[in-house]
C-alpha positions in Angstrom: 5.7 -18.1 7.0 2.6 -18.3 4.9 2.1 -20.9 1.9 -0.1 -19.3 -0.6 -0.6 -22.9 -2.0 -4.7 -23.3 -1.9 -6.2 -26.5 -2.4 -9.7 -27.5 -2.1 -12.5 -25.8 -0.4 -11.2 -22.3 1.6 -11.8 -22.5 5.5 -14.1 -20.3 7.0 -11.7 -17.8 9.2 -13.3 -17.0 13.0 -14.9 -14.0 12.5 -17.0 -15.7 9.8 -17.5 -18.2 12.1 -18.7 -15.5 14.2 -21.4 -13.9 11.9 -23.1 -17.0 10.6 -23.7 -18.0 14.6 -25.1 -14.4 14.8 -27.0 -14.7 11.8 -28.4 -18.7 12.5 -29.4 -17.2 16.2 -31.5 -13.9 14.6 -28.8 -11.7 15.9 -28.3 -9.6 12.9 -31.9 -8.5 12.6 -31.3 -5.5 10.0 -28.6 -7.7 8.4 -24.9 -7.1 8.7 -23.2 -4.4 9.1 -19.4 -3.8 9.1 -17.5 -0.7 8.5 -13.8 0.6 7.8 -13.0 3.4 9.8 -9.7 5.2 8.8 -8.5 8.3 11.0 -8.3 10.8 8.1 -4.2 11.6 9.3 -2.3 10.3 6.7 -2.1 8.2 3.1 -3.8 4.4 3.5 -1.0 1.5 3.6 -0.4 -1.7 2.9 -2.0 -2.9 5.9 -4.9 -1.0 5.7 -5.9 -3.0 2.8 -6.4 -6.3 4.8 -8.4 -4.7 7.4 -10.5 -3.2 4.3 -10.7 -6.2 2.5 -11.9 -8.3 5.5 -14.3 -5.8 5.9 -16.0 -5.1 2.6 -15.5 -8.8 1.4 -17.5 -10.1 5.0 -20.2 -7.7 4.2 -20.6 -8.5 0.8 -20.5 -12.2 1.3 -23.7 -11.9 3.8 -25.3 -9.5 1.6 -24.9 -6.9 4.1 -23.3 -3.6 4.1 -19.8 -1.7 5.4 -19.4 1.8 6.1 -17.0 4.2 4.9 -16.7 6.3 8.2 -13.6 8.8 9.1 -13.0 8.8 12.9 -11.9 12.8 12.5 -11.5 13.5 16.1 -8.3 15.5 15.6 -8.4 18.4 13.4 -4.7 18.9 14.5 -3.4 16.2 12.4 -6.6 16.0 9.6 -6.4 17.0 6.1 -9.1 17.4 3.5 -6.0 15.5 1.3 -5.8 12.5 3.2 -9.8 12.0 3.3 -10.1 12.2 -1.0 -7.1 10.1 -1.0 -8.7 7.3 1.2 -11.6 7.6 -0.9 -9.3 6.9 -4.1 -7.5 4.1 -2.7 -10.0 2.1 -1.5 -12.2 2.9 -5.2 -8.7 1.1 -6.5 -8.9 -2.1 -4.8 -12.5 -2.2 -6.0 -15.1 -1.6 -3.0 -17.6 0.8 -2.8 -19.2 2.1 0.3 -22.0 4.4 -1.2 -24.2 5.5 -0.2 -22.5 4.8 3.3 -20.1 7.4 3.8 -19.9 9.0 7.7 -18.1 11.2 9.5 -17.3 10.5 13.5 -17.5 14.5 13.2 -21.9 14.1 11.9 -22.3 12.8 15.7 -20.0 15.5 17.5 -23.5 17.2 19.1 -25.1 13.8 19.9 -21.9 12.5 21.7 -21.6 16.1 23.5 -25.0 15.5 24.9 -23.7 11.8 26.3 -21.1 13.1 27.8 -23.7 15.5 29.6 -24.9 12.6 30.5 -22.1 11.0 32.2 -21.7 14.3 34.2 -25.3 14.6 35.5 -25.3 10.7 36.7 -21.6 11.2 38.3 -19.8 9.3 35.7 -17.5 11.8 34.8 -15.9 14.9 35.7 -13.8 17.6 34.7 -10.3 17.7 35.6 -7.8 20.7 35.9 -4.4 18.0 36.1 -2.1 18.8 33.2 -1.2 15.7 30.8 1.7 15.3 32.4 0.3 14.8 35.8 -2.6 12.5 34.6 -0.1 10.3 33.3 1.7 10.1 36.5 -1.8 9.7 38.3 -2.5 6.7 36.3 -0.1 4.1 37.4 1.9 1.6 35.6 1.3 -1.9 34.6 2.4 -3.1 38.4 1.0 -0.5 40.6 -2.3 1.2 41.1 -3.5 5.0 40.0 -4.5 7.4 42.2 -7.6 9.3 42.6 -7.1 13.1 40.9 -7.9 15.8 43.6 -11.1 17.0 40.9 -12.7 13.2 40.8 -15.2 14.3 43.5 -16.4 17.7 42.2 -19.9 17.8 42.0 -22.1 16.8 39.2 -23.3 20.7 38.6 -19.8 22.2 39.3 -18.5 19.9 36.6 -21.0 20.5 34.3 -20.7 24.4 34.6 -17.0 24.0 33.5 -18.1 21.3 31.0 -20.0 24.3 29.0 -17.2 26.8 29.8 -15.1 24.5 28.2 -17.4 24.5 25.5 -17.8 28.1 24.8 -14.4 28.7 24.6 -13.6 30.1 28.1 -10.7 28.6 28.8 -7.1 28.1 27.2 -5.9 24.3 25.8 -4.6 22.1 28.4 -6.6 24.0 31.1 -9.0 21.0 31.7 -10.5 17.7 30.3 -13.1 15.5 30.9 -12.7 12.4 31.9 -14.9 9.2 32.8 -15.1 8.1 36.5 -14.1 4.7 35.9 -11.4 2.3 38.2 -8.4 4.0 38.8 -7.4 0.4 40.4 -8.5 -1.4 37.1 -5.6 -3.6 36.0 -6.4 -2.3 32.3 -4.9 0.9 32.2 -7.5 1.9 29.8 -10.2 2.1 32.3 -8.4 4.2 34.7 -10.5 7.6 34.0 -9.7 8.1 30.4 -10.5 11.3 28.9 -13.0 12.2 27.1 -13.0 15.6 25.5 -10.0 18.1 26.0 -9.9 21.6 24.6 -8.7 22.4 21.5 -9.1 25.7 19.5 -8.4 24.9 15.9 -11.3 24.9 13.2 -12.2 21.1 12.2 -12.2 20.6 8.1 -16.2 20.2 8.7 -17.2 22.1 11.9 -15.2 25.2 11.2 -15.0 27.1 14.7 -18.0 25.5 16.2 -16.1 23.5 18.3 -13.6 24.6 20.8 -13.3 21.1 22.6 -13.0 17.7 20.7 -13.9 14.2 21.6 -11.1 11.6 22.3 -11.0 8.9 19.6 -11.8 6.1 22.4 -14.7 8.0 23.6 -15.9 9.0 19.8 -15.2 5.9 17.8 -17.6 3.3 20.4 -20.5 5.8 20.0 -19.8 5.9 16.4 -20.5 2.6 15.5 -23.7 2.3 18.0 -25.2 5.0 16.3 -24.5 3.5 12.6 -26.0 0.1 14.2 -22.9 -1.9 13.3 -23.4 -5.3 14.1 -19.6 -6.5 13.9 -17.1 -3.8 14.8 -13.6 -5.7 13.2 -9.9 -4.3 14.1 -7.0 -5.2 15.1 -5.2 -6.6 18.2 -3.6 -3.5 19.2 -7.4 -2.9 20.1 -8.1 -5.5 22.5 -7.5 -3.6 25.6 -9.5 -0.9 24.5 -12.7 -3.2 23.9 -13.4 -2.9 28.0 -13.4 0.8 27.9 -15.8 0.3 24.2 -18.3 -1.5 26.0 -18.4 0.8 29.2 -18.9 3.9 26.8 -21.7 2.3 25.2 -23.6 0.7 28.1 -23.5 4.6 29.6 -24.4 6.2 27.0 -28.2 5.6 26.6 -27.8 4.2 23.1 -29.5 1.1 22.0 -27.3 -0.6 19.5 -24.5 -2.3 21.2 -21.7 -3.1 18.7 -19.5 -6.2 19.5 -15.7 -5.9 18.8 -13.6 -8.4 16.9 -9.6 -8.1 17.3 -7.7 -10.1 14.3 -3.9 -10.0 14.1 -2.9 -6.6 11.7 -0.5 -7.3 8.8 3.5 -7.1 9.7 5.3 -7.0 6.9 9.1 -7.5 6.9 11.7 -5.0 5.5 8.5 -2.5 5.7 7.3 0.2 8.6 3.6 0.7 8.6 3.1 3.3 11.2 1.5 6.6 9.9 3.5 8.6 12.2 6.7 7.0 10.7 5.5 7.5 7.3 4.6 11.1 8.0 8.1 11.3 9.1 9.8 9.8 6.1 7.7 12.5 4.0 7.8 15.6 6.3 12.2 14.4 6.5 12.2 14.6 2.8 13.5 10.8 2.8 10.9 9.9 0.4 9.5 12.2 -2.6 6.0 11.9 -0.9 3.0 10.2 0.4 2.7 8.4 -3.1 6.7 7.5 -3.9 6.8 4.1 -5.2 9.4 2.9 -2.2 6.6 3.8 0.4 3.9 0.7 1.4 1.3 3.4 0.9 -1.7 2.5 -1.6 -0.8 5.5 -3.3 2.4 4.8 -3.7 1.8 1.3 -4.6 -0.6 2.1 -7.2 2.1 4.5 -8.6 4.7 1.8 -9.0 2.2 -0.6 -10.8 1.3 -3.3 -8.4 -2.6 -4.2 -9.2 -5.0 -4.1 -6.7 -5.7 -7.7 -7.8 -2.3 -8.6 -6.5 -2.9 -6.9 -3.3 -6.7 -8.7 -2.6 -5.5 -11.8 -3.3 -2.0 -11.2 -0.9 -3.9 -10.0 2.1 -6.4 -13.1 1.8 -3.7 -15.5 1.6 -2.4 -13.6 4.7 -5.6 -14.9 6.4 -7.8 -13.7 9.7 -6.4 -14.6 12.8 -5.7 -13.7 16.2 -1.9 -14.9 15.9 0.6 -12.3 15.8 3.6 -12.6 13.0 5.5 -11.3 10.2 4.9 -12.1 6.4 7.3 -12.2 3.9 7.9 -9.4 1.7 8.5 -12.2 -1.0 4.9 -13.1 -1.0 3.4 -10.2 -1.7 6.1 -10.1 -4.9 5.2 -13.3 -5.6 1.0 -12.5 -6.1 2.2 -9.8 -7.7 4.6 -11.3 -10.3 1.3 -13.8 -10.7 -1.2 -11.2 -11.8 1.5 -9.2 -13.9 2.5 -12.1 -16.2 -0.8 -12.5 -17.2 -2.0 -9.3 -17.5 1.5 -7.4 -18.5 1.9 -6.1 -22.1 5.1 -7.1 -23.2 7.8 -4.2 -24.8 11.4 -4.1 -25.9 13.3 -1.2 -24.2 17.1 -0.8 -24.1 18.7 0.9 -20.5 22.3 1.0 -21.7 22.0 1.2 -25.8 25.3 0.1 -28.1 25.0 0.5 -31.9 24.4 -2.7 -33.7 25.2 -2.0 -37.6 23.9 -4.5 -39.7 26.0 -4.3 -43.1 24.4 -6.6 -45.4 20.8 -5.3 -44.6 19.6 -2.6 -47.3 20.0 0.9 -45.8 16.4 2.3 -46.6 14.8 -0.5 -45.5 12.4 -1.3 -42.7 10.6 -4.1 -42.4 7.7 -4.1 -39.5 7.4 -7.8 -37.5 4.6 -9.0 -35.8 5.0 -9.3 -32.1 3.1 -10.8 -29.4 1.7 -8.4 -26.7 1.3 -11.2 -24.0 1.9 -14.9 -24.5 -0.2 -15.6 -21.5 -3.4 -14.0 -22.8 -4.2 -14.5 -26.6 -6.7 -11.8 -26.4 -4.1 -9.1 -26.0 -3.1 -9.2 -29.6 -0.3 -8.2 -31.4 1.5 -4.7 -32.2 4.4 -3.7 -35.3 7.5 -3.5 -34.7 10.1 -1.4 -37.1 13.5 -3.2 -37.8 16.1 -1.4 -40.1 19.7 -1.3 -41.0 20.6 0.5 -37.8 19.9 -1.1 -34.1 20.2 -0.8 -30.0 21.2 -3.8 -27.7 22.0 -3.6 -24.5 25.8 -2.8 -23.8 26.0 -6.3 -21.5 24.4 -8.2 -24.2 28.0 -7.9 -26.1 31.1 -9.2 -24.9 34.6 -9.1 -26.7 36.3 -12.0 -25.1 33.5 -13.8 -23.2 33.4 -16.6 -21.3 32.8 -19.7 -21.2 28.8 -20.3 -21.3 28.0 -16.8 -22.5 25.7 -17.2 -24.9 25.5 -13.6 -25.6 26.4 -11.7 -29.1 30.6 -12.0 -29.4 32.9 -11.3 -32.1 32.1 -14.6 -34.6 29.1 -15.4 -32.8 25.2 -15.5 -33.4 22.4 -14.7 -31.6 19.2 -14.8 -32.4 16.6 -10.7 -32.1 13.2 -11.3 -30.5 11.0 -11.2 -33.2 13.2 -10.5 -36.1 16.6 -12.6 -37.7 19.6 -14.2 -36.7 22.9 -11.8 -36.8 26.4 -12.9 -36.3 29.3 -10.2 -34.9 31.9 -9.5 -37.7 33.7 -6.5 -36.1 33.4 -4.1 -33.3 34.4 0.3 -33.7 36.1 1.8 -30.5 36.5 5.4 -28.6 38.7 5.7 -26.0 38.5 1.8 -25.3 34.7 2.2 -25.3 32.8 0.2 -27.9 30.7 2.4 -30.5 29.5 0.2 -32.7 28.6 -3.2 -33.2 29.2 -4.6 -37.1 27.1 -7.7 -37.9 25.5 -9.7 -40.8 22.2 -11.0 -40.6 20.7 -13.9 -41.9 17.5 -13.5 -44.4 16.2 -16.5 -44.1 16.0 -16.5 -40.2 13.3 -14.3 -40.7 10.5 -14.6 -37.5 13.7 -16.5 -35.6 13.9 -20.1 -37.7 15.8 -21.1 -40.3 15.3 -23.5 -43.0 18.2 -25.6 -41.6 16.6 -25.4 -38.1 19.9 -24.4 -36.7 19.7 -23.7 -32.9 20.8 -20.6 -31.3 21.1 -20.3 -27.7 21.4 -16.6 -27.1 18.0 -14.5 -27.5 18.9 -10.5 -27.3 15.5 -7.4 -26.8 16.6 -4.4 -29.1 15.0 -1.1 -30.8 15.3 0.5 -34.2 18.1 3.6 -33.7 15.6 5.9 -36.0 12.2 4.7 -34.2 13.2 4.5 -30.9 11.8 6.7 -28.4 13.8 8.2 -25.6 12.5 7.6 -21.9 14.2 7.5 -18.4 13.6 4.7 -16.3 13.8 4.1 -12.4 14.6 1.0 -10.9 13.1 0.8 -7.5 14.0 -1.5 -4.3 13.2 -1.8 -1.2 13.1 1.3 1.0 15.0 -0.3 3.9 17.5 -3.1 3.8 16.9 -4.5 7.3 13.9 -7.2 7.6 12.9 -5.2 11.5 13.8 -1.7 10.6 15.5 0.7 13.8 15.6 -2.9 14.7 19.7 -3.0 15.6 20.4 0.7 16.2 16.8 1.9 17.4 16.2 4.3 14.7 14.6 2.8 11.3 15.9 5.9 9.3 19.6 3.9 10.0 18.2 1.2 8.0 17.0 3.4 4.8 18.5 1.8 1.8 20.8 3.8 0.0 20.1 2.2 -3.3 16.4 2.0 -3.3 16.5 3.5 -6.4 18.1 4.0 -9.7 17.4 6.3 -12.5 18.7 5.6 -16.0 18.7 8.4 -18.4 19.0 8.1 -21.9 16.6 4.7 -22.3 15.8 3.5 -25.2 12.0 2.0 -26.1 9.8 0.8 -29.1 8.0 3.0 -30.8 4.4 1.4 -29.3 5.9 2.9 -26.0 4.2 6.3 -26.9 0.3 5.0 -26.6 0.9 3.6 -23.1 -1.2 5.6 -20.7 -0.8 5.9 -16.8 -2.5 2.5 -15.0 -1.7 0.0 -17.9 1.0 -2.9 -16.7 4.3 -3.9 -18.9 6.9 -6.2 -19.2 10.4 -4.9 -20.8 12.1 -8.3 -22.0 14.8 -9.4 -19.3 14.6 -6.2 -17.5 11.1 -6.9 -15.2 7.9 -5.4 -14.9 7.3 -1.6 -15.1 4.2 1.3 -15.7 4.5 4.7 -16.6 4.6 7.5 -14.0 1.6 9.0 -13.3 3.1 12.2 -11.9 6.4 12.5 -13.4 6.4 11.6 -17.0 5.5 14.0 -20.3 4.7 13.7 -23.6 8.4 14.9 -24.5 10.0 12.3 -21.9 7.9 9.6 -20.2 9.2 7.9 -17.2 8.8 4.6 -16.5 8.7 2.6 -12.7 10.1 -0.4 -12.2 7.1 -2.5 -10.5 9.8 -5.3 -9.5 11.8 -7.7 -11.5 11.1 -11.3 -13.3 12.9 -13.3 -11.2 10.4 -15.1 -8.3 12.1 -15.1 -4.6 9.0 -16.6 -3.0 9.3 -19.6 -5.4 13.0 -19.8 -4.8 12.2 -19.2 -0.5 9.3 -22.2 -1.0 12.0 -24.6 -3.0 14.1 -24.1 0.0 11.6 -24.9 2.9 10.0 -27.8 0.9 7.1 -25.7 1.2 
């Protein structure tokens, strides 16, 4: 559980532990260097954004740089899409990486040439096992590989077939090369991993020059020795791999030698974060898309109307370690609910409009009130509101026989409208048992909410003017699954998708302001939570509007509870 309570100076975290050693001991000559390094396969996720946060903040902080490099080894699974929209989402939380922007694919010739290398001094070869047979080569965890039958060919046979390989002569699957490593290593990564395989598919930069690829484990070592990054940062999952990193450079004739750094990735709960789970839940149809507002994408985040604020400042209270665990979904609400209040424009909208009638009030009248556009923020301003004759409540702010401790509007009781005058219920109209119409008289002297008297009233109702309003639909969102570990008790997470992650309301009501709100700005709808307007989905005729999340704060509640 992390408490996002701060008090006094911030800790330094390991890893900048780490670099200010390097720097104090002239290891960091040319200055420091980090770099985020996304495999261009899919949309960017929550968790991606602590890994680029760490990285951008570290290099900023010691006035050094971080690269923007795509590790596009696989043109199987890369898409010109994914690479603009990594570009986009990391623009939105407010880095920039120009002029610093590789590609793993720039260095494809140079690491070619390496892996000639490796074949002329007898450290690797090419191999004619299929997959299947190099995985049964290998070993497990408990036993030892075994030696494949092609691990002794000679230097110049294997680099014959290397340049077959090359020029196309032979079909995918036929052979890969492989480094000639420890088959007896207890790190299974170091038992002859492959290097380059054959694959005959055009790469979104190369075109057909290539007919056989790098491996990422192979490419992605290289790649940072030739960019001279001084701290390469990533994740646990990575650890085991660091061995093989090391031996890749050491071989290769290069003479940068990037260290590795593994902090624990972010696990978030009632949340998956694999891309080949997310691909799923879009290529399934479960979702609308990379960017729907249920998915823990960056794109889909944005779409919704968290702020990348609120993200920054979750993933730094998540902190840099090396222990593995699980943060609350709550806290990530909570830093959002933070930044909204004070940044959120605040708008009356009605989901489930009643007529309110208000006889005594002049029929051709409107009067325009003054209304606050963020209490938290006296910069914001304030905007005009229309009031008239004829109103919309919501249908559960009016009860016929309430009870006790309702405070809402009743038959003989008053409430008090945001903004505007005190009303009291005289009547109600029915159809078929459903309530039409609401009769009430107002009070003109409770103009603004006070009366001379200084009577109190305890209810507070949002409403719209009928003939101002402006239609709108509105989608309440939850969370995509609605088990903490999802697949966790069945073994599939698609078991755990939650039925009711969303809601749409037709036939909303809003204020007439409603119609200048533009894609990107943040709002609060009185009692019903925080919300933005859909990029993708909404027109001028009828804009939709995303619920971000609600007002009520579960983190606060979860802290209470722990004594946190």
């Amino acid at each position: 559980m992390v408490n996002p309570a701060n008090s006094g100076e911030k800790p330094k975290n390991f890893i900048e532990r780490i670099i200010e050693n390097d720097i104090a001991s002239g290891n960091t000559p040319s200055g420091v260097i980090t770099r985020f390094p996304p495999e261009p396969n899919g949309y960017l996720h929550i968790g991606h954004a602590k890994s680029i946060t760490l990285n951008f903040t570290l290099a900023e902080k010691y006035n050094g740089t971080c690269h923007l490099r795509f590790d596009d080894t696989n043109p199987a699974k890369e898409e010109l899409e994914y690479i603009e929209s990594i570009k986009r989402d990391i623009s939105w939380l407010g880095f920039s990486w120009q002029p610093h922007e590789y590609f793993a694919s720039d260095y494809f010739a140079l690491i070619y040439d390496i892996a000639e290398k490796l074949i002329l001094e007898g450290k690797a070869y090419v191999d004619s096992l299929s997959a299947e047979e190099i995985r049964q080569y290998r070993g497990t965890l408990k036993e030892p590989g075994r030696e494949s039958p092609d691990r002794n060919r000679s230097a110049d046979e294997n680099l014959r077939l290397f340049r077959e390989m090359r020029d196309g002569k032979h079909h995918d699957g036929t052979y890969v090369l492989r480094a000639k490593i420890d088959m007896k290593s207890p790190n299974l990564n170091m038992r002859d991993p492959t290097l380059f395989r054959i694959k005959k598919i055009d790469h979104h930069r190369t075109g057909a020059t290539w007919s056989i690829y790098p491996m990422y484990d192979f490419t992605h070592p290289l790649s940072d020795a030739v960019e001279h990054v001084t701290h390469s940062i990533c994740t646990l999952e990575f650890e085991d791999h660091r061995p093989l990193y090391d031996w890749v450079v050491e071989n290769s004739g290069l003479e940068s030698v990037p260290h590795q750094y593994e902090f624990s990735r972010l696990n978030l709960n009632y949340t998956v974060m694999s891309k080949r789970l997310l691909l799923q839940l879009v290529k399934e149809g479960h979702v609308a898309g990379w960017d729907d507002p249920r998915m823990p994408t960056l794109s889909g985040m944005r779409r919704r109307g968290y702020t990348p604020e609120a993200i920054r400042n979750f993933v730094e209270l998540t902190g840099v370690a090396k222990t593995v665990g699980t943060v609350d979904h709550a806290l990530l609400d909570h830093c959002l609910r933070e930044d909204l209040n004070l940044r959120a424009k605040r708008l009356m909208a009605v989901l489930d409009p009643v007529t309110v009638i208000i006889d005594n009030y002049p029929e051709d009248t409107v009067e325009w009130f003054d209304a606050e556009n963020n209490p938290e923020d006296s910069s914001a301003g304030t905007r005009k509101i229309p009031f008239s004759r004829e109103l919309l409540i919501e249908r559960e702010d009016f009860m016929e026989n309430p009870p006790r401790k309702y405070f809402r509007l009743a038959p003989g009781r008053e409430i008090r409208l945001k903004h505007a005058y005190y009303i009291t219920c005289t009547h109600i109209v029915k159809h078929n048992d459903q309530i039409t119409e609401i009769h009430c008289t107002y009070d003109p002297e409770s103009r603004g909410g006070s009366t001379p008297d200084e009577r109190k009233v305890r209810g507070t109702s949002h409403w719209v003017s009928a003939k101002h309003a402006v239609d709108c639909e509105i989608r309440l969102y939850d969370r995509l699954f609605s088990a903490e570990v999802p697949g966790e008790r069945t073994g599939s997470f698609l078991d755990d998708i939650n039925p009711d992650s969303i809601k749409v309301i037709a036939g909303c009501k809003a204020e007439n302001s409603i119609v200048s709100i533009q894609p990107g700005e943040y709002l609060q709808f009185m009692r019903t939570g925080y919300f933005c307007l859909d990029a993708v989905d909404s027109t001028p005729e009828l804009p939709v509007f995303n619920r971000t999340l609600p007002l009520r704060d579960s983190w606060e509640k979860l802290k209470k509870k722990l004594g946190i």
